[in-house]
C-alpha positions as CSV (number, residue, x, y, z in Angstrom):
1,X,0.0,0.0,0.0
2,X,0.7,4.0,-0.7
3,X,2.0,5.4,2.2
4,X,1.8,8.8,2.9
5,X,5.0,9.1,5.5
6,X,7.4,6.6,6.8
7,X,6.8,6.2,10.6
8,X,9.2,4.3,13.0
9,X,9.2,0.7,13.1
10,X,8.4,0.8,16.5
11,X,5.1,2.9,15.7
12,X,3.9,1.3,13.7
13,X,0.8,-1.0,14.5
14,X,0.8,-4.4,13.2
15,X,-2.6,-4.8,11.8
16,X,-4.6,-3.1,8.9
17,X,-7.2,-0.5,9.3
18,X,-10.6,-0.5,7.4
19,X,-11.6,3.1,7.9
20,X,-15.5,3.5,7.3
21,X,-16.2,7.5,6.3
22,X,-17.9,9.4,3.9
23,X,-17.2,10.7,0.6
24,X,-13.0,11.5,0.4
25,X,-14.6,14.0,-2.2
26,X,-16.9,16.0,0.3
27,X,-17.7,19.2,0.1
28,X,-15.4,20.0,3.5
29,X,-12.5,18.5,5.2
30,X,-13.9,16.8,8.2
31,X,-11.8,14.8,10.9
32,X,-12.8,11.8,9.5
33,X,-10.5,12.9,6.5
34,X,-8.3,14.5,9.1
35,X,-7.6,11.2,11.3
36,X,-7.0,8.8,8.2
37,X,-4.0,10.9,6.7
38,X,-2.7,10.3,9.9
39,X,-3.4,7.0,10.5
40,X,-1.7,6.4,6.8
41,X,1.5,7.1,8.3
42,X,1.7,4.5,11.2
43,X,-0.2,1.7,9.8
44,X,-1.5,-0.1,6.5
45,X,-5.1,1.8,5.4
46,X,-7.7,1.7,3.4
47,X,-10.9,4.3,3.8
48,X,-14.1,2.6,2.4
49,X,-16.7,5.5,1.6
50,X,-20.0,4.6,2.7
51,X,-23.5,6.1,1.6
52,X,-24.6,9.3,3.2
53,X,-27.0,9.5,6.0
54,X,-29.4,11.8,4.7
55,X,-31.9,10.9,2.4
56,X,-31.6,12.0,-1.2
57,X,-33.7,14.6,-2.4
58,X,-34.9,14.8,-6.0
59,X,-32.8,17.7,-6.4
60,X,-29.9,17.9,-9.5
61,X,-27.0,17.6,-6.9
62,X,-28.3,14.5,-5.7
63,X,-28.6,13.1,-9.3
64,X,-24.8,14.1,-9.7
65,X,-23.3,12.9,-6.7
66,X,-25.3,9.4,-7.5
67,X,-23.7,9.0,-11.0
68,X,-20.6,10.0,-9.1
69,X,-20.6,7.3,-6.6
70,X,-21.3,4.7,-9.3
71,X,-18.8,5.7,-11.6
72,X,-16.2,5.8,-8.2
73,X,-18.1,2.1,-8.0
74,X,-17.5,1.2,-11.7
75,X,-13.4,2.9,-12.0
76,X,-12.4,0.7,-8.6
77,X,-10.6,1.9,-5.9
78,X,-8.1,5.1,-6.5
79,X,-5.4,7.1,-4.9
80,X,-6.2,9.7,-3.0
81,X,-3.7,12.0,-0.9
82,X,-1.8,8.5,-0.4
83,X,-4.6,6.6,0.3
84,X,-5.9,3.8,-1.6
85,X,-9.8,5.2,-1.3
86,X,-12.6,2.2,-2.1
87,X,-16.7,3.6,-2.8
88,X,-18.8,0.9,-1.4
89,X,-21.6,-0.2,-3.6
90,X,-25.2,-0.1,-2.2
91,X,-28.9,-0.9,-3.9
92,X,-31.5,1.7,-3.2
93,X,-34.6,1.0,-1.7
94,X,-33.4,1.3,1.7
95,X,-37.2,0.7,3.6
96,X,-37.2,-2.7,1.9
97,X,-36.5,-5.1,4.0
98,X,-35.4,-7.6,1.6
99,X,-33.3,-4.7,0.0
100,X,-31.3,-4.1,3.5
101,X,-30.9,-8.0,3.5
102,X,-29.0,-8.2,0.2
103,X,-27.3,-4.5,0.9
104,X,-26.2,-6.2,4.4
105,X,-24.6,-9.0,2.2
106,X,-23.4,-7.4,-0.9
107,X,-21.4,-4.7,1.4
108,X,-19.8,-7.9,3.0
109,X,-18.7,-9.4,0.2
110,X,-16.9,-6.1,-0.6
111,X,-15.1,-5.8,2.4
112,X,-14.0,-9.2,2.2
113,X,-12.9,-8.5,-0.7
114,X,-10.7,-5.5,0.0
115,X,-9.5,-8.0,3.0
116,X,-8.1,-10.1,0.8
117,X,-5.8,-7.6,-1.0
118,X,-4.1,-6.2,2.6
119,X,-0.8,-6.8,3.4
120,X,-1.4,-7.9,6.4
121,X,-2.1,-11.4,7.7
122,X,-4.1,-10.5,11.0
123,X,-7.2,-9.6,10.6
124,X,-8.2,-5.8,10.3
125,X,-9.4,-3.2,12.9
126,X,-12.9,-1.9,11.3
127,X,-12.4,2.1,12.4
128,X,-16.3,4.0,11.8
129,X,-16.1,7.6,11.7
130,X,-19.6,7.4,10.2
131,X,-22.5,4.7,11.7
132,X,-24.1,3.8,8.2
133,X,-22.8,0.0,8.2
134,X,-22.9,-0.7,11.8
135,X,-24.2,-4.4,11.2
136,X,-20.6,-4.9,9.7
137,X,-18.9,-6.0,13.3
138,X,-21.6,-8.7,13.3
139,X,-20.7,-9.9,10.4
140,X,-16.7,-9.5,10.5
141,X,-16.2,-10.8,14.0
142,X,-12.6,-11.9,14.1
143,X,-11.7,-7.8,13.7
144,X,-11.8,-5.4,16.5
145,X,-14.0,-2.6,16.1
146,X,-13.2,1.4,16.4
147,X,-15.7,3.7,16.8
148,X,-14.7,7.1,16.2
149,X,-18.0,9.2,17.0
150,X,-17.7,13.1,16.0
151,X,-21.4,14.4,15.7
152,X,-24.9,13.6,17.2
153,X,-25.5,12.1,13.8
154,X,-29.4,11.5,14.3
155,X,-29.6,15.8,14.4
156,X,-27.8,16.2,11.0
157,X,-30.7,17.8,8.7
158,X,-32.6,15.3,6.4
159,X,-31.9,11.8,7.9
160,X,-34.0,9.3,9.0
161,X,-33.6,10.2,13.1
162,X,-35.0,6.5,14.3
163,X,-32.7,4.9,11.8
164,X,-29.6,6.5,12.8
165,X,-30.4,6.6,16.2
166,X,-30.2,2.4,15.9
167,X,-26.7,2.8,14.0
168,X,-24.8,4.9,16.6
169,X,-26.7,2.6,19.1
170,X,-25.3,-0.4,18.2
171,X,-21.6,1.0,17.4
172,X,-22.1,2.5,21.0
173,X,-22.8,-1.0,22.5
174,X,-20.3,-3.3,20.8
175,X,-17.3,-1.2,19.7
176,X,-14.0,-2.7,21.4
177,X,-12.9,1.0,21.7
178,X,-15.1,4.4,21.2
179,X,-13.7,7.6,21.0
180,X,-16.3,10.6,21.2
181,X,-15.1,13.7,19.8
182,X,-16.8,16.2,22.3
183,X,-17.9,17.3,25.8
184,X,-21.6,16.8,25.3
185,X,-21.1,13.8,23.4
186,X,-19.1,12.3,26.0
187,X,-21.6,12.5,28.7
188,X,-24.1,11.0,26.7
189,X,-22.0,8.1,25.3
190,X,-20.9,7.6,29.2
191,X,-24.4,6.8,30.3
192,X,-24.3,3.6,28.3
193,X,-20.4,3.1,27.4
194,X,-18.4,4.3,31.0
195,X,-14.8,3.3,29.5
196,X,-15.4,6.0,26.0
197,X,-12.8,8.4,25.5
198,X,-12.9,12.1,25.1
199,X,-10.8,12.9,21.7
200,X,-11.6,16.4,20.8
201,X,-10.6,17.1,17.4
202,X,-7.5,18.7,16.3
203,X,-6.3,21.1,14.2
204,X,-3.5,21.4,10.7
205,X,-1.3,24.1,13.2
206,X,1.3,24.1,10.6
207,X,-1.6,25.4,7.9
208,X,-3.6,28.1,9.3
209,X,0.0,29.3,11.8
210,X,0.4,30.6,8.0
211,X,-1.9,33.0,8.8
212,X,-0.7,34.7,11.7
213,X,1.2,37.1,9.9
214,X,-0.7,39.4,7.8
215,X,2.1,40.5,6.1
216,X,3.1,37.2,4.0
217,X,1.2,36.4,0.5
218,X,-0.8,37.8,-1.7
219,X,-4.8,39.0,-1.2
220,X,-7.4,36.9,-2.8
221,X,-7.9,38.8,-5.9
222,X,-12.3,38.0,-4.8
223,X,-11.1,39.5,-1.0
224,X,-11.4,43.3,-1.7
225,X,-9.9,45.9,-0.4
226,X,-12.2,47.8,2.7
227,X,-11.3,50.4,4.9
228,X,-12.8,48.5,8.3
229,X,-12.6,45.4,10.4
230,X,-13.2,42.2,8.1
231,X,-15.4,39.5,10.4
232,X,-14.5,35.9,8.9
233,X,-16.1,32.7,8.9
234,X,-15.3,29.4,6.9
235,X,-17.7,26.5,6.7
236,X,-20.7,25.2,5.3
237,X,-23.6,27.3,5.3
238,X,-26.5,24.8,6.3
239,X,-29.5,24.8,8.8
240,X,-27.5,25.1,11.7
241,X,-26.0,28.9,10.9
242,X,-27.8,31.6,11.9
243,X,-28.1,33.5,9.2
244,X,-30.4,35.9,10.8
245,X,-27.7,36.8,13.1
246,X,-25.8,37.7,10.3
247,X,-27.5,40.2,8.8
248,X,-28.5,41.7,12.2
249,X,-24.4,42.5,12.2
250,X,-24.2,43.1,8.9
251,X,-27.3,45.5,9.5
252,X,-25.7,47.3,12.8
253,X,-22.2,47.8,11.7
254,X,-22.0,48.7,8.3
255,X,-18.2,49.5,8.4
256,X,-17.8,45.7,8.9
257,X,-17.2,43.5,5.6
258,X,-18.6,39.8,6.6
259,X,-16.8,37.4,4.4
260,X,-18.4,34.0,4.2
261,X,-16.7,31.3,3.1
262,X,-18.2,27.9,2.0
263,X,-21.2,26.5,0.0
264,X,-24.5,27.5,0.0
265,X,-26.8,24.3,1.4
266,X,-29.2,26.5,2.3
267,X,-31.4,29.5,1.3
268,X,-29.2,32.7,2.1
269,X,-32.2,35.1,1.5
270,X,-31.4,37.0,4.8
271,X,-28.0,38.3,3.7
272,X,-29.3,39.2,0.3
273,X,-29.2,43.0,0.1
274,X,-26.4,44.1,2.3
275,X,-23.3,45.7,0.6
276,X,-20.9,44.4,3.5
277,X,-21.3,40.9,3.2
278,X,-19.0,39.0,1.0
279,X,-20.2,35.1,-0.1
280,X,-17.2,33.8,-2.3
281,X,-18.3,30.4,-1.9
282,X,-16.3,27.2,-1.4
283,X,-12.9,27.2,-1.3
284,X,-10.1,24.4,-1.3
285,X,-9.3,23.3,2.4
286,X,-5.3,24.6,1.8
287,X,-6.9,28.2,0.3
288,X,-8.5,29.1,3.6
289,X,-5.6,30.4,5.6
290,X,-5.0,32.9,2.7
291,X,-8.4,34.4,3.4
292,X,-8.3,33.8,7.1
293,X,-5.1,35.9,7.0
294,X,-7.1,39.2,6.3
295,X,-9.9,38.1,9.3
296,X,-10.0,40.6,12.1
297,X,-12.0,38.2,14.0
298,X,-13.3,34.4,13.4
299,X,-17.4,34.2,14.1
300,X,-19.4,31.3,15.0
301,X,-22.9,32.3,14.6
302,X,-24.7,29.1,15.5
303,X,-28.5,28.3,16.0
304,X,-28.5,26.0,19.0
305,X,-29.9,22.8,17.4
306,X,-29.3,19.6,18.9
307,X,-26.6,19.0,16.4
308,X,-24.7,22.3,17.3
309,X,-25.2,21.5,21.1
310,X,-22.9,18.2,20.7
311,X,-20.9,19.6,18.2
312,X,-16.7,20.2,18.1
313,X,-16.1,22.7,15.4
314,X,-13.0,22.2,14.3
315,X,-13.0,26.0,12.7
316,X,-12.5,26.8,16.4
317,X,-9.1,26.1,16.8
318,X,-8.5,26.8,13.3
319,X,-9.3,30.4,14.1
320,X,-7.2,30.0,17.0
321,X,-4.3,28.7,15.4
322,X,-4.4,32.1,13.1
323,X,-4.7,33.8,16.5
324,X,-7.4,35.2,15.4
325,X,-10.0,36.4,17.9
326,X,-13.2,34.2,18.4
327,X,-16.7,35.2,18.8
328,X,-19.3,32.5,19.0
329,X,-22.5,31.9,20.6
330,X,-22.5,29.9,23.7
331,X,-22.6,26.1,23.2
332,X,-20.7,23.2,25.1
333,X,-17.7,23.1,23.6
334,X,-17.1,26.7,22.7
335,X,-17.7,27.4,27.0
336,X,-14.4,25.5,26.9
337,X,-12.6,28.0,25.7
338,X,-14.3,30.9,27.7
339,X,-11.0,32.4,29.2
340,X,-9.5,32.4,24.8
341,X,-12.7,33.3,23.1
342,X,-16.0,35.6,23.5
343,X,-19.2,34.3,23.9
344,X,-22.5,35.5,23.5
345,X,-25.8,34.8,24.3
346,X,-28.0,37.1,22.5
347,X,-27.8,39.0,19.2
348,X,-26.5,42.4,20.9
349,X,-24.2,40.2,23.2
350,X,-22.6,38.6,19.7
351,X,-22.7,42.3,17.9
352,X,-20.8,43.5,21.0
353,X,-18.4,40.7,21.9
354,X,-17.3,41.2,18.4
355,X,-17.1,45.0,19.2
356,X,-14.9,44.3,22.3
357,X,-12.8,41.8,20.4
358,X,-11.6,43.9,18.0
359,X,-10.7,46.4,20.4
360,X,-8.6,44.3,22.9
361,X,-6.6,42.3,20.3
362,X,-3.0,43.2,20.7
363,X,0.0,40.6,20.1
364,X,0.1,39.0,23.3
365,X,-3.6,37.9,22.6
366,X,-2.8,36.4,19.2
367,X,0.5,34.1,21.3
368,X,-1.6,32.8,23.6
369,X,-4.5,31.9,21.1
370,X,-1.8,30.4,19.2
371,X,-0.1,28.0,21.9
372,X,-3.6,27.2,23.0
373,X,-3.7,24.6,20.3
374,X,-0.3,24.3,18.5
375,X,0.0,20.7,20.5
376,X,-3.2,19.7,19.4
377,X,-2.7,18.7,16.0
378,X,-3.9,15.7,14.2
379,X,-1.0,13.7,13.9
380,X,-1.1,13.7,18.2
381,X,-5.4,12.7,18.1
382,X,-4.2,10.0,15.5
383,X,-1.4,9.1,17.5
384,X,-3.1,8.5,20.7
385,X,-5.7,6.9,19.6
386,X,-3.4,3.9,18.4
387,X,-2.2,3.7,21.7
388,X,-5.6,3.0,23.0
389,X,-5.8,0.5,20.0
390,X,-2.9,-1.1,21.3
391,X,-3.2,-1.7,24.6
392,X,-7.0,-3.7,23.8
């Protein structure tokens, strides 16, 4: 197999990972793509796309990222960032019950199948980032079983809450090791699993450090010049962003450019209309830090869904790693961080932390943002998480 880095002999683990996440292709660069670079470099793996969650919609994305998947199907695995990436193969139909039987089956036969092209002798550690084939231990007993939970899954928009509330269930229940990526997440999980383990996610330090001084590269030639603060935020616009929030800043502070960065998953009516908010739409993971370099402060404008509430935004410490000031609404996670970052629990609260942070960053600010999470990088989450693994 392709791997990414060498890693000491002594490192290294002596088993194969099947690493269960979605699409390598997605939209944005989640931890489950995060982990599995990182994995790559200690130990033989393959990540094994599974379907999505949410239930497609007869909408012309949909229709694309279906003939996508089958074509991925069809062309067999590929190379990816030094991964050998595999797109499992699925029937539709899922409320069949006949048609979960033979999906239950055929996605067995392809993981045996990849099994039988490892390297490894021993059998494989089955590592889920994502619940979708959580009958799979079941039907691979003689591997040990990873899950790697990062989101309250059953509140993602669009999915079948019963259904995924069974998957992340049963992971929950059997996994030989579960790792839950936040604070609220963890005291749920403890309830039923007391032995999970907290693994917030991490952060590419070495990327978004970049951005800490203002002075290096060029200006994003769709990141205009303006005369007052720029308030940044990077991420998909969905369901959970409060777009209303938004436009109350936008609408109260008029000197302030709001530059959003990401797709558009939802209806962005709200910000239609004001002059001082900037959509440039998604960028490349490695482009961000050239826009966040130009952010006077990072937001997290949140609507507290269920979702949000268990949530670990991993923007968080990449704003801090630019040492960038943070303004979010108050959730779990981001409370955290109360003595770093400024949190609010209204709409004049956020307009006025954001006010306060812009006036109180100075350089001593920006160090201690930065060494907040410069040991928190991927390559440590990734690294003691195989230590768990190894000591089963």
């Amino acid at each position: 197999m392709t791997q990414s880095a060498a890693a000491p002999a002594g490192s290294r683990l002596d088993r194969a990972i099947l690493y269960f996440g979605n699409d390598w292709d997605a939209e944005n660069r989640t931890s489950s793509h995060q982990i599995a670079l990182q994995l790559n470099k200690l130990t033989e793996i393959v990540y094994i796309e599974c379907p999505g969650l949410r239930r497609p919609a007869a909408t012309a994305r949909d229709a694309r990222k279906l003939v996508s998947k089958l074509r991925k199907v069809l062309d067999g695995p590929r190379s990816a960032n030094g991964l050998r990436v595999y797109t499992l193969l699925q029937l539709p139909f899922h409320g069949s019950a006949v048609m979960r039987w033979l999906n239950r089956r055929l996605v067995n036969w392809q993981v045996r199948r990849i099994r039988r092209q490892l390297d490894s002798r021993k059998p494989p550690v089955l590592w889920f980032v994502i619940p979708h084939v959580a009958y799979l231990p079941r039907l691979q007993a003689d591997c040990q079983t990873v899950y790697y939970c990062i989101d309250k899954y059953a509140a993602l928009p669009g999915v079948d809450v019963r259904a995924v509330e069974a998957m992340d269930g049963i992971l929950t229940q059997t996994a030989d090791l579960l790792f839950v990526a936040s604070e609220k997440l963890f005291e749920d999980k403890r309830n039923r699993r007391p032995d999970a383990i907290l693994s917030p996610h991490g952060v590419d330090f070495d990327l978004f450090s970049q951005a800490a001084d203002r002075t290096r590269g060029e200006r994003p030639a769709d990141l205009p010049p303006w005369p007052g603060p720029i308030v940044g935020f990077f991420g998909l616009l969905e369901d959970w962003i409060d777009l209303q929030l938004l436009a109350f800043v936008a609408q109260r502070r008029p000197e302030w450019l709001i530059v959003l960065i990401g797709r558009e998953a939802v209806d962005v009516g709200p910000l239609r209309g004001y002059s001082n908010v900037l959509r440039v739409g998604r960028k490349a993971f490695a482009e961000l830090p050239r826009y966040g370099r130009f952010f006077d402060v990072g937001v997290l404008p949140y609507r507290l869904t269920e979702q949000v509430i268990h949530s670990n935004p991993i923007k968080l410490r990449e704003y801090l790693a630019m040492g960038k000031p943070v303004v979010s609404v108050r959730f779990p996670h981001a409370a955290g961080f109360g003595q770093l970052i400024y949190l609010a629990d209204t709409y004049d609260e956020f307009l006025h932390a954001i006010d306060r942070a812009l006036r109180e960053d100075d350089d001593s600010l920006r160090r201690a943002r930065m060494e907040c999470v410069k040991d928190t990088t991927w390559a440590a989450r990734a690294s003691t998480a195989l230590q768990h693994l190894r000591a089963l």
